[in-house]
Biopython code that builds the backbone (N, CA, C, O; Angstrom):
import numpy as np
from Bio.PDB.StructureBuilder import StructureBuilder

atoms = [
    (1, "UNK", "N", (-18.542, -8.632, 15.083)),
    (1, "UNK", "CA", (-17.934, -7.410, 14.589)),
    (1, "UNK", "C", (-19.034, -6.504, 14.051)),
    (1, "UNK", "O", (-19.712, -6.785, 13.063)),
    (2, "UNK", "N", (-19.162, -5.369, 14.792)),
    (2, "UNK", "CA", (-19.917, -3.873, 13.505)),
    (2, "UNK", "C", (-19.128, -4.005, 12.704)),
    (2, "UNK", "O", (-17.906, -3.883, 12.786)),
    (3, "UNK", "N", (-19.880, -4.315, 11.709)),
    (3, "UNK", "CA", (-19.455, -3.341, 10.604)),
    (3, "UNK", "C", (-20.297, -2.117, 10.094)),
    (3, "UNK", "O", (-20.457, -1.657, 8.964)),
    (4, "UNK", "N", (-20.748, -1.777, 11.246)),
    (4, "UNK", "CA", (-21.582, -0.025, 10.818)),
    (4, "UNK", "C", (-20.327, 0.732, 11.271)),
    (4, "UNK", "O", (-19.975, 1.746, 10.669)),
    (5, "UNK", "N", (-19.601, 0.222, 12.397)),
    (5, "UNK", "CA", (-18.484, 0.932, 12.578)),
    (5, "UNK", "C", (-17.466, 1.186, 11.706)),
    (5, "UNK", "O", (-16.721, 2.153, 11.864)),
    (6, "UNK", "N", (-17.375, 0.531, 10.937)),
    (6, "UNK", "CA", (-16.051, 0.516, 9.632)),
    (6, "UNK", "C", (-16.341, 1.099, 8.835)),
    (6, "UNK", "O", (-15.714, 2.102, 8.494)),
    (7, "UNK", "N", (-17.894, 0.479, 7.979)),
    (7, "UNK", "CA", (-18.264, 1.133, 6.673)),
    (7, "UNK", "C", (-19.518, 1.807, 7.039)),
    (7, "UNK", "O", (-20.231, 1.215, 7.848)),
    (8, "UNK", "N", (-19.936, 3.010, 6.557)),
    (8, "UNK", "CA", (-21.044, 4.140, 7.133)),
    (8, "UNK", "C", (-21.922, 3.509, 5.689)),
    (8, "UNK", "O", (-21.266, 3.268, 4.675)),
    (9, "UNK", "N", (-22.818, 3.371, 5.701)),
    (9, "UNK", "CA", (-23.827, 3.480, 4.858)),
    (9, "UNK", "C", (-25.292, 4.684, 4.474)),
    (9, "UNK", "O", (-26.273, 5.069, 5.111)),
    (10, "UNK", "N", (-24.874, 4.878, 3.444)),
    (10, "UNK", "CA", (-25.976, 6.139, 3.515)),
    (10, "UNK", "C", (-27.049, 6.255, 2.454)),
    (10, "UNK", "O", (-26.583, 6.792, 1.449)),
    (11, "UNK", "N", (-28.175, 5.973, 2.347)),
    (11, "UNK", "CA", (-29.176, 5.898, 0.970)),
    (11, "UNK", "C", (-30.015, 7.141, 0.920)),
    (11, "UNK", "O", (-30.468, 7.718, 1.909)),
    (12, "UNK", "N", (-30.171, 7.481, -0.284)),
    (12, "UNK", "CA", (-31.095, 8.450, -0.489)),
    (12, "UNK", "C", (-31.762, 7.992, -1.778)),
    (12, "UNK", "O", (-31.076, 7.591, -2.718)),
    (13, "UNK", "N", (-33.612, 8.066, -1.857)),
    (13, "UNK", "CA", (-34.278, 7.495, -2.422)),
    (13, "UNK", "C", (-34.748, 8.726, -2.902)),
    (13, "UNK", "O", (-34.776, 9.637, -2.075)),
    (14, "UNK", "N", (-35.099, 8.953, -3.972)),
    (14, "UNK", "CA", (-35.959, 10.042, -4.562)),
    (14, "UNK", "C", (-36.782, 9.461, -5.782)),
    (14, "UNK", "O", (-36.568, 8.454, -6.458)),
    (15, "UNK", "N", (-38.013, 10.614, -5.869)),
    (15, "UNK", "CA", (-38.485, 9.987, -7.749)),
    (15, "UNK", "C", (-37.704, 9.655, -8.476)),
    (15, "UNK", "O", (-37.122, 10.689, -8.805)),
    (16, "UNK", "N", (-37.060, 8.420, -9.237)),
    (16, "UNK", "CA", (-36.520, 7.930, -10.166)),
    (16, "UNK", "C", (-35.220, 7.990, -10.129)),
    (16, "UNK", "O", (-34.676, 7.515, -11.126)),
    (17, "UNK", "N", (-34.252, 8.583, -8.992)),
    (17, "UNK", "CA", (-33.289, 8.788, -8.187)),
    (17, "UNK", "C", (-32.940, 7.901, -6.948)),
    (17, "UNK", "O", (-33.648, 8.068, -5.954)),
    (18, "UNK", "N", (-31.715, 6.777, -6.872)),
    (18, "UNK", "CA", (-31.300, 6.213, -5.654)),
    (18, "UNK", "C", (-29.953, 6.186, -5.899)),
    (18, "UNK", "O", (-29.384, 5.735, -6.894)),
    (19, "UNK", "N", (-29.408, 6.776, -4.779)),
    (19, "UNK", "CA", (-28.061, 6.480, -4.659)),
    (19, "UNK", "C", (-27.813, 5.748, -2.660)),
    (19, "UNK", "O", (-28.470, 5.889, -1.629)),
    (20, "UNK", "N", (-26.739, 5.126, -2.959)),
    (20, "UNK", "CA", (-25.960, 4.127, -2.041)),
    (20, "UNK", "C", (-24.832, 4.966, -1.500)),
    (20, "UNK", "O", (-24.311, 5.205, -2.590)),
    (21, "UNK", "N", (-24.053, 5.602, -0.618)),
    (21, "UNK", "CA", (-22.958, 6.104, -0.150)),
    (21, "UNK", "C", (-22.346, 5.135, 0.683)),
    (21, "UNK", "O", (-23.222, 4.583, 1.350)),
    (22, "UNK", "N", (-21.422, 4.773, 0.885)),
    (22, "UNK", "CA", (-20.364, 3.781, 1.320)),
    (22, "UNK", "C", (-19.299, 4.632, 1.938)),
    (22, "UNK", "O", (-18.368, 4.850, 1.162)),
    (23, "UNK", "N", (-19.170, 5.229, 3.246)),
    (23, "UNK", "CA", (-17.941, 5.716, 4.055)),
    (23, "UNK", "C", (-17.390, 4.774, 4.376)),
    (23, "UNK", "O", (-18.112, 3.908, 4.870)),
    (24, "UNK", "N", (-15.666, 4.419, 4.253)),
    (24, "UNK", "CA", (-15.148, 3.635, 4.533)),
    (24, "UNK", "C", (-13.469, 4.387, 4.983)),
    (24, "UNK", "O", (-12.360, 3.854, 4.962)),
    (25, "UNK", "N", (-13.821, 5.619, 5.319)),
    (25, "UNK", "CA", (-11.898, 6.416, 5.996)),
    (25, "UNK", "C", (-10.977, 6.090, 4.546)),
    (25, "UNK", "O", (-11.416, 6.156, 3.399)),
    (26, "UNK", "N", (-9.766, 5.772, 4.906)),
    (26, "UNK", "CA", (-8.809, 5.325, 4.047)),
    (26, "UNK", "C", (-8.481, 4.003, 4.157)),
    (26, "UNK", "O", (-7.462, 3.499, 3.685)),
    (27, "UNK", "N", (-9.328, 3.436, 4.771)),
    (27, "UNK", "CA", (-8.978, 1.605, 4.555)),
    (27, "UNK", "C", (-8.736, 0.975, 3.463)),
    (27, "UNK", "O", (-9.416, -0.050, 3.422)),
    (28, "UNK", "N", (-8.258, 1.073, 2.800)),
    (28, "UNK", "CA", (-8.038, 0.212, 1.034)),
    (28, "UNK", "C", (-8.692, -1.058, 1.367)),
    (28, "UNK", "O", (-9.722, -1.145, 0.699)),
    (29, "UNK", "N", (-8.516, -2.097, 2.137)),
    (29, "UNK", "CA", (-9.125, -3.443, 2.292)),
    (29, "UNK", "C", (-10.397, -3.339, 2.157)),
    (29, "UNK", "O", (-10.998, -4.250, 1.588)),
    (30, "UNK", "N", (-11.217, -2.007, 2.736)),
    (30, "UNK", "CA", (-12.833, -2.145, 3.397)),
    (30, "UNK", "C", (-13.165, -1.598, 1.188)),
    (30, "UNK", "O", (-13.828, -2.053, 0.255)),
    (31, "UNK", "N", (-12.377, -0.648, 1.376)),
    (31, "UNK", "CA", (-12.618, -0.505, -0.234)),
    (31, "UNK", "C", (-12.603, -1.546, -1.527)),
    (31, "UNK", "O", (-13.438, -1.513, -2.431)),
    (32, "UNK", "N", (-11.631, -2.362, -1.453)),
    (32, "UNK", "CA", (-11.558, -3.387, -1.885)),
    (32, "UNK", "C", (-12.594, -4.020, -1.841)),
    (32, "UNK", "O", (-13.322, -4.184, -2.820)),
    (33, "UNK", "N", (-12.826, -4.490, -0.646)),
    (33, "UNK", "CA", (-14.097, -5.637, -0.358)),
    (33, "UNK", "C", (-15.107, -4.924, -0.982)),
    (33, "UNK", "O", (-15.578, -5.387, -2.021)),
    (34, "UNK", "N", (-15.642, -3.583, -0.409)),
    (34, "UNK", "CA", (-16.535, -2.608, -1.501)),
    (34, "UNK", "C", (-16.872, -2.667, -2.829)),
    (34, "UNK", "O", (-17.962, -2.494, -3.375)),
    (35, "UNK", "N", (-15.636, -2.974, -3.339)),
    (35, "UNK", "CA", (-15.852, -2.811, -5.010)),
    (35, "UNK", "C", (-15.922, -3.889, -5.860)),
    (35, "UNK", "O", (-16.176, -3.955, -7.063)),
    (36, "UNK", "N", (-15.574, -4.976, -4.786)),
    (36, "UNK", "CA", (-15.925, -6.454, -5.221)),
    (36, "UNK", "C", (-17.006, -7.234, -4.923)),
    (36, "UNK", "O", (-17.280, -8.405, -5.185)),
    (37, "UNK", "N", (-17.662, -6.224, -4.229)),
    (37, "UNK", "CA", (-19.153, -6.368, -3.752)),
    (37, "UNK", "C", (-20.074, -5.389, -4.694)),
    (37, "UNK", "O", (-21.262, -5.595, -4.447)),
    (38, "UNK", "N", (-19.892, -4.463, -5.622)),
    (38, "UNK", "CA", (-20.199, -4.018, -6.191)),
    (38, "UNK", "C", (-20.253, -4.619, -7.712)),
    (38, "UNK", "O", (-21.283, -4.738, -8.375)),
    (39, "UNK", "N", (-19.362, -4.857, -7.993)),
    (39, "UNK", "CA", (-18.811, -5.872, -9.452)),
    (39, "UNK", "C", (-19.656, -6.984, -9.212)),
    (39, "UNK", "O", (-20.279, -7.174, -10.257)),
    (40, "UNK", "N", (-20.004, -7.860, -8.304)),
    (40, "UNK", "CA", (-20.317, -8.953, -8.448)),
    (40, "UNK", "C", (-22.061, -8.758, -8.006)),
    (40, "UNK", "O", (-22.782, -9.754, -8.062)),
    (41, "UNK", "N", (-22.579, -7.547, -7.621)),
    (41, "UNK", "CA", (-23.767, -7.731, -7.306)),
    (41, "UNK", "C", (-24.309, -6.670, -8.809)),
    (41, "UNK", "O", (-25.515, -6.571, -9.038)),
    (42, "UNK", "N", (-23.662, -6.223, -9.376)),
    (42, "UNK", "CA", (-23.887, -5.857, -11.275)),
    (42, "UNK", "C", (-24.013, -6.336, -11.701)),
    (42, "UNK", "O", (-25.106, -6.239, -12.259)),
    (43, "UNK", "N", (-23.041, -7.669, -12.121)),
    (43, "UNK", "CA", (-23.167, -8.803, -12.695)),
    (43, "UNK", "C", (-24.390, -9.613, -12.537)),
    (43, "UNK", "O", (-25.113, -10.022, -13.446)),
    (44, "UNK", "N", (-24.565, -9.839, -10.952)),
    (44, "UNK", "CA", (-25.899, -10.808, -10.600)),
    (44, "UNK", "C", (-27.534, -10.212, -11.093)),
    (44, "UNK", "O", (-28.612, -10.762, -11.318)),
    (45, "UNK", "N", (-27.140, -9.105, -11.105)),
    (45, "UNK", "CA", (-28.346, -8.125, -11.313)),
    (45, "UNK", "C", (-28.510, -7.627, -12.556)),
    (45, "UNK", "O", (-29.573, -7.103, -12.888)),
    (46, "UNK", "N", (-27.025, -7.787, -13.730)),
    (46, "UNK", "CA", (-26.725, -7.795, -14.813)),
    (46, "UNK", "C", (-27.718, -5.596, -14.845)),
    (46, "UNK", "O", (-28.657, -5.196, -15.534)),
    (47, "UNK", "N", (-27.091, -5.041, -14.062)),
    (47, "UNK", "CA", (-27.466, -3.432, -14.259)),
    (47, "UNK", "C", (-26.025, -2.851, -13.890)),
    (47, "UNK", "O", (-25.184, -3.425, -13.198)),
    (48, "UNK", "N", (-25.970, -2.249, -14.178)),
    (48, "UNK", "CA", (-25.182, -0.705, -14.397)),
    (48, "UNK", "C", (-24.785, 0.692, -13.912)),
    (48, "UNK", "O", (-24.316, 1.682, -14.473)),
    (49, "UNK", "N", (-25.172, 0.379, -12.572)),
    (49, "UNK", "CA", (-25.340, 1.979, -12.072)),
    (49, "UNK", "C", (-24.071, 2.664, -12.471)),
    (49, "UNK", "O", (-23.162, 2.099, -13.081)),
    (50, "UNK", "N", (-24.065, 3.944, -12.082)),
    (50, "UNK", "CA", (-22.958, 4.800, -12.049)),
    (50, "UNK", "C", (-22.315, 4.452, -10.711)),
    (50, "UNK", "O", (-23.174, 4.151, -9.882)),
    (51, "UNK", "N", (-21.308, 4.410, -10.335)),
    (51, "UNK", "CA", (-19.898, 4.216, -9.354)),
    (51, "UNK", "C", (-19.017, 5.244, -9.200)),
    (51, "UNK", "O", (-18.148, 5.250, -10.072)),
    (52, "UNK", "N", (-18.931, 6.248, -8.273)),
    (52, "UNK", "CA", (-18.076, 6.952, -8.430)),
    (52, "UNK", "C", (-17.262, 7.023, -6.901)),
    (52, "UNK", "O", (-17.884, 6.926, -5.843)),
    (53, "UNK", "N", (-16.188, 7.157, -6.952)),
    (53, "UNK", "CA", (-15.009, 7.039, -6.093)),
    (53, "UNK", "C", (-14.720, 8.513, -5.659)),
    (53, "UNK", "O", (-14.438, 9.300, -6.562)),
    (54, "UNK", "N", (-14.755, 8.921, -4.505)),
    (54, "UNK", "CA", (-14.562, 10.247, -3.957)),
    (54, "UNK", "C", (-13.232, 9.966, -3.094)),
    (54, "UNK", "O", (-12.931, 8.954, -2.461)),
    (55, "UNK", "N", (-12.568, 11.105, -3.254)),
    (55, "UNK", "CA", (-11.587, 11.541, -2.302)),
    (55, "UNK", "C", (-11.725, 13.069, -2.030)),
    (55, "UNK", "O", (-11.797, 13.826, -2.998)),
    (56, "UNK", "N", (-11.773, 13.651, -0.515)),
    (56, "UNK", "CA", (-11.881, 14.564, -0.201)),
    (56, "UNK", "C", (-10.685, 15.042, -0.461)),
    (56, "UNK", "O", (-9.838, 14.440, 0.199)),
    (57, "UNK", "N", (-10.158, 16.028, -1.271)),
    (57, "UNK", "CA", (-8.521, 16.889, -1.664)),
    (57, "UNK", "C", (-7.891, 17.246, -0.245)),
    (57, "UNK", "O", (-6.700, 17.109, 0.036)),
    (58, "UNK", "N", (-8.910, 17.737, 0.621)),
    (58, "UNK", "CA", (-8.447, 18.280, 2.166)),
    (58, "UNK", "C", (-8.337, 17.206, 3.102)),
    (58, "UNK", "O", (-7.780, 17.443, 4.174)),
    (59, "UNK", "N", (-8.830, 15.938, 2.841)),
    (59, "UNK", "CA", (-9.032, 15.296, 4.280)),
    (59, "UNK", "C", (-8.935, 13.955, 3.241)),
    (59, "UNK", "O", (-9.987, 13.660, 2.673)),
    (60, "UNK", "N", (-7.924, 13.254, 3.003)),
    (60, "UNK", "CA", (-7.513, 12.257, 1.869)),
    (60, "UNK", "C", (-8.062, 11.328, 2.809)),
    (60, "UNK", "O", (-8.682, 10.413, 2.268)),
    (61, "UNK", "N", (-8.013, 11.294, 4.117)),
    (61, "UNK", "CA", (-8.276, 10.119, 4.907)),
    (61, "UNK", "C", (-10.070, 9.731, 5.220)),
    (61, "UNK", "O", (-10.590, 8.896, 5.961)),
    (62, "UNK", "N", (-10.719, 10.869, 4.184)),
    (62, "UNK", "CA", (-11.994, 10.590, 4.152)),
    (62, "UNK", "C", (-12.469, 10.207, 2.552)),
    (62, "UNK", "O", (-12.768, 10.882, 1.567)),
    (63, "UNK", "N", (-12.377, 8.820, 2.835)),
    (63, "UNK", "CA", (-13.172, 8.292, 1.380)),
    (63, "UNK", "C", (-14.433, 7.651, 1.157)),
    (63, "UNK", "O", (-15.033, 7.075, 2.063)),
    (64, "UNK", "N", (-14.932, 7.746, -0.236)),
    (64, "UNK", "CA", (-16.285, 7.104, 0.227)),
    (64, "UNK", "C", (-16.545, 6.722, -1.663)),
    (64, "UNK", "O", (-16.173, 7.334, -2.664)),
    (65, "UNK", "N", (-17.303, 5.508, -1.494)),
    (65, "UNK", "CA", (-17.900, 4.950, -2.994)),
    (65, "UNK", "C", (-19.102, 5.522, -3.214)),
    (65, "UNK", "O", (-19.445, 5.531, -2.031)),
    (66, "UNK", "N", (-19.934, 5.961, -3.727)),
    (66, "UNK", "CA", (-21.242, 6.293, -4.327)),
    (66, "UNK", "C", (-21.481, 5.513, -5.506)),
    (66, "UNK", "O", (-20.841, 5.523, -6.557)),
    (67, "UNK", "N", (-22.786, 4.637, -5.098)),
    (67, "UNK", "CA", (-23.062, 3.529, -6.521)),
    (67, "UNK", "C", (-25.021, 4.711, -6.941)),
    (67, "UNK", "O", (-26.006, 4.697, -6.203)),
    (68, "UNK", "N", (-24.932, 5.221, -7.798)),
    (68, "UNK", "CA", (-26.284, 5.787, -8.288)),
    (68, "UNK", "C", (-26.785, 5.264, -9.446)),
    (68, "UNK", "O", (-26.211, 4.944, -10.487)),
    (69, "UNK", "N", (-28.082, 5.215, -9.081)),
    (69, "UNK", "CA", (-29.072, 5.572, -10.736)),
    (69, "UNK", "C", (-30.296, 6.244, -10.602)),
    (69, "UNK", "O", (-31.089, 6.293, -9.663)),
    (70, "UNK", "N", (-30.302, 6.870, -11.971)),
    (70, "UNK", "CA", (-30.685, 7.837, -12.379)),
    (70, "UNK", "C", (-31.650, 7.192, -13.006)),
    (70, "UNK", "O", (-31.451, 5.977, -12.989)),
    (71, "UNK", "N", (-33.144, 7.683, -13.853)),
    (71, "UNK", "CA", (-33.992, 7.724, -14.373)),
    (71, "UNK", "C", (-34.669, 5.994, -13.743)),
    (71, "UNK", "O", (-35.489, 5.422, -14.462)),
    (72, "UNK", "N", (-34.271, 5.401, -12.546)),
    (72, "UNK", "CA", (-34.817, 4.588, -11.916)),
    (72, "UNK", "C", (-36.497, 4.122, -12.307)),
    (72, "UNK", "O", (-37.240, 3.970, -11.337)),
    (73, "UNK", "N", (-36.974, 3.941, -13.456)),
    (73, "UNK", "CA", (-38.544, 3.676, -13.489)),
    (73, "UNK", "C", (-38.733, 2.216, -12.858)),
    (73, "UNK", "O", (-39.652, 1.831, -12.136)),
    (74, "UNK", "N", (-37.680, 1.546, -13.296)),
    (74, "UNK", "CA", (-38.140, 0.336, -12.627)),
    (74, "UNK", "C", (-37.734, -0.394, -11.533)),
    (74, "UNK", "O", (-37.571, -1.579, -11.244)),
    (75, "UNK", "N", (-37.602, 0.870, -10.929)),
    (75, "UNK", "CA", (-37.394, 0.364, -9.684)),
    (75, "UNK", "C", (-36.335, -0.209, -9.231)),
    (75, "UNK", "O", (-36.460, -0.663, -8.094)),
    (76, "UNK", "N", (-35.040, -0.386, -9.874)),
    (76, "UNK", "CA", (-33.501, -1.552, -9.356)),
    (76, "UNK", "C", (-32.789, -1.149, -8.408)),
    (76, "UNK", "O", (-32.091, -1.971, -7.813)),
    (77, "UNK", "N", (-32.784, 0.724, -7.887)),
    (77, "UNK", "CA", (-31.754, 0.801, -6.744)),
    (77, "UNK", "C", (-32.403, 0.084, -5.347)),
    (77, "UNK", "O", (-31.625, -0.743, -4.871)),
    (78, "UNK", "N", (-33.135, 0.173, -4.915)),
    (78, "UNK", "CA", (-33.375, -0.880, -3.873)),
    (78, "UNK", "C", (-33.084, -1.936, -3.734)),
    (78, "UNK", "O", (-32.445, -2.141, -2.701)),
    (79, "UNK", "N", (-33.344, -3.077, -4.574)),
    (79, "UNK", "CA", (-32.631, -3.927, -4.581)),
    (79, "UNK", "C", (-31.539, -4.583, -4.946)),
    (79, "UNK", "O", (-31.243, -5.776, -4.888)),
    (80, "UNK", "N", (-30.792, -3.323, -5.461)),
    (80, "UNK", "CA", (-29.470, -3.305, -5.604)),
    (80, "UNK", "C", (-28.784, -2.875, -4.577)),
    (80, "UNK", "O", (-27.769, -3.531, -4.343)),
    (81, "UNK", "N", (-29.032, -1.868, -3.789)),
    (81, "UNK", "CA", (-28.398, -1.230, -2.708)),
    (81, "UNK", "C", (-28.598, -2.642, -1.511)),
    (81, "UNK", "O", (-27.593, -3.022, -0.910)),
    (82, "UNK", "N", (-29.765, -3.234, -1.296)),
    (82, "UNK", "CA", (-29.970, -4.341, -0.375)),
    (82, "UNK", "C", (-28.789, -5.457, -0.359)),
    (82, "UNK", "O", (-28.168, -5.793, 0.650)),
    (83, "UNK", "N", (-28.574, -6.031, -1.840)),
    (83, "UNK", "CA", (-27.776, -6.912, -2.292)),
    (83, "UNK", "C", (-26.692, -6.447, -2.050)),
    (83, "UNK", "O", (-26.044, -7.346, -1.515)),
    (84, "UNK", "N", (-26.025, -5.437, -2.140)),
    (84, "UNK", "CA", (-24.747, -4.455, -1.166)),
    (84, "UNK", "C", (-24.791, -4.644, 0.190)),
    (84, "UNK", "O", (-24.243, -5.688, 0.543)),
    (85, "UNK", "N", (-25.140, -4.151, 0.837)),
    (85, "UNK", "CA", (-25.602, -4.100, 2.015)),
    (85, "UNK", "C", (-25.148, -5.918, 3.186)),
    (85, "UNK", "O", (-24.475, -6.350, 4.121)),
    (86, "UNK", "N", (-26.305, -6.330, 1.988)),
    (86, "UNK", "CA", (-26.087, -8.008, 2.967)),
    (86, "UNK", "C", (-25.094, -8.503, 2.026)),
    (86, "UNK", "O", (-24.862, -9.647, 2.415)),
    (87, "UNK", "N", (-24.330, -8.249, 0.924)),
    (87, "UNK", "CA", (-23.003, -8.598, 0.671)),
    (87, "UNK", "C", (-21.680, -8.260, 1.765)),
    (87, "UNK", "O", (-21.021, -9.189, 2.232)),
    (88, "UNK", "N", (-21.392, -6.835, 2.100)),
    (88, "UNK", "CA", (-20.933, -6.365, 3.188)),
    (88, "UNK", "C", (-20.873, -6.848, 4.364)),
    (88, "UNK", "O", (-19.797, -6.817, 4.961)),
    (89, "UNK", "N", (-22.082, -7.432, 4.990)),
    (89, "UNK", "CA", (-22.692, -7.515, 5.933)),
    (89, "UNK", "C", (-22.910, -6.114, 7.388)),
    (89, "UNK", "O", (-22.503, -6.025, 8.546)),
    (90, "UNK", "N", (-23.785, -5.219, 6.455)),
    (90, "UNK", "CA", (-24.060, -4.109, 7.324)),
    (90, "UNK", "C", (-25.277, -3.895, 7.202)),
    (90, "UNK", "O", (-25.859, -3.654, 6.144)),
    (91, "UNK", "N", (-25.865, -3.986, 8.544)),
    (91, "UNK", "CA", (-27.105, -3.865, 8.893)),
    (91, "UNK", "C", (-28.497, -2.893, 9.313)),
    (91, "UNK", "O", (-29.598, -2.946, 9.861)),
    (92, "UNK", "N", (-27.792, -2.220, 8.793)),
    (92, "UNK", "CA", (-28.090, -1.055, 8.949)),
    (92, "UNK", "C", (-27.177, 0.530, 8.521)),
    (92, "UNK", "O", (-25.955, 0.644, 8.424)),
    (93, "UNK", "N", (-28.484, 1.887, 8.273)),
    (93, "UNK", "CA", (-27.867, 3.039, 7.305)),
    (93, "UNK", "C", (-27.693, 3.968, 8.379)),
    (93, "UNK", "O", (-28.151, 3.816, 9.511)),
    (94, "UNK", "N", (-27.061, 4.867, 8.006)),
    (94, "UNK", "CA", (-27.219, 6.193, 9.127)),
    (94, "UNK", "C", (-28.174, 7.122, 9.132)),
    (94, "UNK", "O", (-28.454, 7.690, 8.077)),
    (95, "UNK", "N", (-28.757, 7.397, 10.181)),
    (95, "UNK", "CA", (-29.972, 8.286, 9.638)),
    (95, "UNK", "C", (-29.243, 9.737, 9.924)),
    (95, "UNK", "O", (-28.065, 9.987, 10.179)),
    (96, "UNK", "N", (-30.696, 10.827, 9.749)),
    (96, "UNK", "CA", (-30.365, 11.692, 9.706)),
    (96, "UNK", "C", (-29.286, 12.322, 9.261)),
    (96, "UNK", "O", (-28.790, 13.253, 9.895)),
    (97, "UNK", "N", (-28.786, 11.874, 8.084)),
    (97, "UNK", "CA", (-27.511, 12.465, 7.179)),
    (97, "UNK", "C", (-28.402, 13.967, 6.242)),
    (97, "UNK", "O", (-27.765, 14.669, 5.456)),
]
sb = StructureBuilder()
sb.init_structure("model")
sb.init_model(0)
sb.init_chain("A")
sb.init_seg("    ")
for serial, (resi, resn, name, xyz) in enumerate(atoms, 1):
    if name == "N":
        sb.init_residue(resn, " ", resi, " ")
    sb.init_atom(name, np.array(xyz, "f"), 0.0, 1.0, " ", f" {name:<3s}", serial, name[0])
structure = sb.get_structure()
């Protein structure tokens, strides 16, 4: 099974800035699995990012998770976003976003 096909993955790395984007349509299950892959790779990593849950108002059937952090000095969204990633099992991001 893709699962690049189900869930879109999208990273953006900046100075002291990483965020994770998670497209997943309106699947509640793929979301689910999402956020229990999120909870449990916080815990393991015992960090904190910000999580925020988008719904497009116009297009409800486009949803997506965003896990960020901010003032990143030491480095944790990488290997936090990784630990997502092979939790999911998706192997890959989309480029050119």
């Amino acid at each position: 099974m893709d699962r690049c096909e189900m869930i879109k993955a999208e990273v953006i790395m900046e100075e002291g800035y990483g965020r994770l984007r998670l497209t997943f349509g309106d699947n509640m299950e793929l979301k689910q699995e999402a956020l229990g892959a999120i909870a449990r790779v916080k815990e393991s990593t015992n960090t904190s990012p910000m999580v925020i849950d988008r719904v497009a108002p116009d297009t409800p059937n486009l949803q997506s998770l965003s896990i960020e952090f901010y003032d990143d000095n030491d480095r944790m969204a990488g290997a936090f976003f990784t630990q997502i990633l092979k939790e999911l099992k998706i192997d890959k991001c989309e480029a050119n976003v």
